[in-house]
VOGU-3710 file (C-alpha; in Angstrom, 3 decimals, decimal comma):
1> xxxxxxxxxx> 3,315/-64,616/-7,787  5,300/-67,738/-8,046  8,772/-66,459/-8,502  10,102/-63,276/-7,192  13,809/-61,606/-7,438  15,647/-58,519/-6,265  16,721/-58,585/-9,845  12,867/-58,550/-11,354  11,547/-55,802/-9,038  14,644/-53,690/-9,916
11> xxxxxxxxxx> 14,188/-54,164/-13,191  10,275/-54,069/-12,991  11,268/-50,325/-10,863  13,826/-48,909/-13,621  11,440/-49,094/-16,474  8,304/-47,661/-14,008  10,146/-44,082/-12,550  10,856/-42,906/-16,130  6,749/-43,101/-16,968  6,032/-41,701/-13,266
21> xxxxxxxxxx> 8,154/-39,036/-13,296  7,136/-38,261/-16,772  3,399/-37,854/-14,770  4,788/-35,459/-12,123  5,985/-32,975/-15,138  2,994/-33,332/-16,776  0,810/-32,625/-13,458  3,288/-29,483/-12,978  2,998/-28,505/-16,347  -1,267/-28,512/-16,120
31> xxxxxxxxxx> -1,391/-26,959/-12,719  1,028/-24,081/-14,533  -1,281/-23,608/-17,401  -4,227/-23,753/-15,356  -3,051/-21,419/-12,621  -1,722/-18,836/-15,236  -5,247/-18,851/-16,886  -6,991/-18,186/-13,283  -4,626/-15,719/-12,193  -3,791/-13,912/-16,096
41> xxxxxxxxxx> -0,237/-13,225/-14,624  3,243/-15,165/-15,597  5,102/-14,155/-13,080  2,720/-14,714/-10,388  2,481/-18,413/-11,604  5,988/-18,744/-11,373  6,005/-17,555/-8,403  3,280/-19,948/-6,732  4,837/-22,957/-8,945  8,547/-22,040/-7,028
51> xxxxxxxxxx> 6,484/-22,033/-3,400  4,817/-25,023/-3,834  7,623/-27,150/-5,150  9,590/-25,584/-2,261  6,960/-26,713/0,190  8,121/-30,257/-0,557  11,517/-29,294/-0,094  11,308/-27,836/3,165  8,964/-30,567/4,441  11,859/-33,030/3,034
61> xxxxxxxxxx> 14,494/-30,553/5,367  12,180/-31,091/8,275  11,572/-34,947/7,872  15,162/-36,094/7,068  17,180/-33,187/9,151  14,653/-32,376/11,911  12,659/-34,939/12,884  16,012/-37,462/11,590  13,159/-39,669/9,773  15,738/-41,924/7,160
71> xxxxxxxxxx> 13,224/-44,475/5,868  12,443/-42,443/2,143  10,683/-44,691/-1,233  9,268/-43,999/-3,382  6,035/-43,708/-2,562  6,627/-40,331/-1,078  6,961/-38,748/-4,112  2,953/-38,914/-4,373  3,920/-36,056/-2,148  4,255/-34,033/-5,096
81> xxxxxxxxxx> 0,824/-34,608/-6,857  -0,996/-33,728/-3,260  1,172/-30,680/-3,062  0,291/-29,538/-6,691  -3,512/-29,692/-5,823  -3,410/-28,448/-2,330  -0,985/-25,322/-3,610  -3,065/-24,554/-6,299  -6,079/-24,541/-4,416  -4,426/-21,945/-1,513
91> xxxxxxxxxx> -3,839/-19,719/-4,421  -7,238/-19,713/-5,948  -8,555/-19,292/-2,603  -6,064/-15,983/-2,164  -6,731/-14,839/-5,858  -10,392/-14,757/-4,532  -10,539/-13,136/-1,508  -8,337/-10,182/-3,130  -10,914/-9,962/-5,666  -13,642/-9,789/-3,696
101> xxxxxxxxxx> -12,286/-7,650/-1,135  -13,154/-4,433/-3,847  -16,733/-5,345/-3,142  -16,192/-4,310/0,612  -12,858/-2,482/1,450  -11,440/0,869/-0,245  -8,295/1,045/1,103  -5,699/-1,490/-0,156  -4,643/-2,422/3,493  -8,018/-3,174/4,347
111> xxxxxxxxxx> -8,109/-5,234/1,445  -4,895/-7,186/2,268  -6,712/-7,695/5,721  -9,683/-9,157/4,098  -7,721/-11,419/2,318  -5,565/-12,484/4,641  -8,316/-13,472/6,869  -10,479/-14,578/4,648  -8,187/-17,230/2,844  -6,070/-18,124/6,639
121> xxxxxxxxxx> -9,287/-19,448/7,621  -10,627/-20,971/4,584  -7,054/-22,787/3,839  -6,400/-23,725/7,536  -10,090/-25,552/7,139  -8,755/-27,588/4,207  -5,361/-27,792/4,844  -5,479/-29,361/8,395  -8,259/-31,589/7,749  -5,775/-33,429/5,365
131> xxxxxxxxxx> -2,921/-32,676/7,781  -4,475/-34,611/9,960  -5,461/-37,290/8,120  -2,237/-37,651/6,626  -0,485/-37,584/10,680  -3,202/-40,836/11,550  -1,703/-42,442/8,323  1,507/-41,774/10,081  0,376/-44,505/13,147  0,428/-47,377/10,505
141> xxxxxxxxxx> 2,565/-50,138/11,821  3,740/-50,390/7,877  6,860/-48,315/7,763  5,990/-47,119/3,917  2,853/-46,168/5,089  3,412/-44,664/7,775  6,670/-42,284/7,122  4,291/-41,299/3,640  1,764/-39,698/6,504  4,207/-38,219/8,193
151> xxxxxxxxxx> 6,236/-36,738/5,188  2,582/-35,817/3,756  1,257/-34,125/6,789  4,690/-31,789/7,583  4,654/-30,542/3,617  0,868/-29,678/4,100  1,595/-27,678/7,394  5,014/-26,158/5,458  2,395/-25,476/2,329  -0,131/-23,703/4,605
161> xxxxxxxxxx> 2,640/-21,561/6,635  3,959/-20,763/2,512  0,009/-19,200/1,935  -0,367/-17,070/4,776  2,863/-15,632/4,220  4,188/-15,982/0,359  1,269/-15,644/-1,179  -1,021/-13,894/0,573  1,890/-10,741/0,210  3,125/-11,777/-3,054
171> xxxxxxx> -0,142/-12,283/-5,120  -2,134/-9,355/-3,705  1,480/-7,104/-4,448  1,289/-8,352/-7,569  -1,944/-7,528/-8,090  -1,788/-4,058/-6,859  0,919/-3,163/-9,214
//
């Protein structure tokens, strides 16, 4: 690069977010197809679509308001696309379990106790690996870097507290009705 203004990047940035942002709609729009295919229910798609957009959310509550974390680019919005795949994954994993619990429990308690265990321990496997992964990120000496891990790792932890309690009631509710 010979020649480099604030001017150029800013104008290199403007025309860039439109097209990115463009991705993150299309991403939610694929995960919402996909996810009402697997689970043959609207509302339960909603449903997971609102918890794992509000995942983000909460982590961005607990970065900025909790943890007082300013630095925010625009990098972090990756956030987003890792939160999509992650969510989507906790409720397959749920939409599972439930269905397999007929195989082995009666009683529809028994069944929600199946689940619950069943997908706690199979999410918690996934979902903290990353976590963690995401929290060493966090130790970069590159300030982009490293408040991307940290954002990253609290919305995994806020997306894994969101399956063991909203969807592990809500999907298998739904499904009973």
């Amino acid at each position: 690069v010979i020649f480099v203004s604030d001017v150029l990047v800013e104008i290199e940035f403007e025309g860039l977010v439109p097209t990115d942002f463009s991705w993150i709609l299309g991403s939610i729009l694929f995960v919402a197809i996909w996810m009402r295919v697997y689970t043959r229910s609207t509302f339960l798609t909603a449903l997971c679509l609102f918890y794992i957009l509000f995942s983000v959310m909460v982590g961005m509550f607990v970065y900025k308001l909790i943890l007082n974390i300013l630095f925010f680019d625009f990098i972090h919005l990756l956030v987003v696309f890792l939160i999509l795949g992650i969510g989507a994954d906790g409720v397959f994993v749920v939409v599972d379990a439930w269905k397999q619990s007929k195989e082995f429990e009666k009683d529809e308690f028994n069944r929600l106790a199946y689940t619950y265990n069943r997908s706690a321990a199979t999410v918690f496997n996934t979902s903290f690996t990353t976590m963690f992964a995401f929290a060493v990120t966090g130790l970069s000496a590159l300030v982009p870097i490293s408040t991307f891990g940290i954002f990253a790792a609290i919305c995994i932890g806020v997306n894994y507290v969101f399956i063991l309690t909203v969807v592990s009631v809500c999907a298998t509710s739904y499904i009973l009705l």
